[in-house]
Phi, psi and omega in degrees: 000143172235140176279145184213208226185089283179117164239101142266152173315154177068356182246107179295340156271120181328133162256149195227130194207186152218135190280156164238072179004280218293292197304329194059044179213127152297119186257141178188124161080024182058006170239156163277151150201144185318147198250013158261330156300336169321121172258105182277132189259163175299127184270036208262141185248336175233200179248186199219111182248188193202161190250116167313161184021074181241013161261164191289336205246338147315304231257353168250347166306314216263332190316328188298318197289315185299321191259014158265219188263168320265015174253005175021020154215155133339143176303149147259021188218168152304150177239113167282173168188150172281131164268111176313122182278041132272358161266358161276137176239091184283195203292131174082356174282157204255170197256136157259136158290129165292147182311115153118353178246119163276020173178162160214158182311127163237154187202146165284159162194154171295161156217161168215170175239125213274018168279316185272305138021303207252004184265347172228024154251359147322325191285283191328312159305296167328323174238036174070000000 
């Protein structure tokens, strides 16, 4: 069992439960429920950045580009950006194509939260 953190649709507040591996059912609120019945929502709460050119193949689109005016090198550093929350999509929603485009790029990405991070590399510092 995991204690989890819950956006059902149409409900503005995080619901706090517990997951059930083995059954795959969400306890909340003292009821079960099957955890593919859930209708879920985005839980984001903060903001969400993503690291530019972290595919090889964007940072060789753009690369010709890097060596001009005005950044006349490549980055050294992550080049960060924020993502808009018209680009969250929840679960089973449909993606809208921007005008004038018959397809999109799809790529994985990681995400972490980084609240919960900096509470365990706190820990960690505390106990050497």
């Amino acid at each position: 069992m995991s204690n989890i953190q819950v956006k059902l649709k149409g409900i503005k507040q995080l619901k706090h439960g517990q997951y059930h591996q083995k059954q795959q059912e969400v306890t909340i609120n003292q009821q079960n429920y099957a955890f593919n019945q859930l209708n879920l929502d985005n839980p984001i709460t903060g903001q969400i950045y993503g690291t530019a050119l972290n595919y090889k193949g964007e940072y060789e689109a753009l690369e010709s580009e890097m060596n001009e005016d005005p950044y006349k090198a490549p980055p050294k550093a992550p080049i960060l950006y924020i993502k808009p929350v018209n680009t969250f999509s929840s679960d089973g929603m449909p993606v809208p194509l921007p005008k004038g485009h018959d397809e999109l790029q799809v790529g994985a990405a990681l995400g972490l939260d980084l609240r919960h991070l900096a509470h365990v590399e706190q820990t960690m510092n505390e106990y050497g």
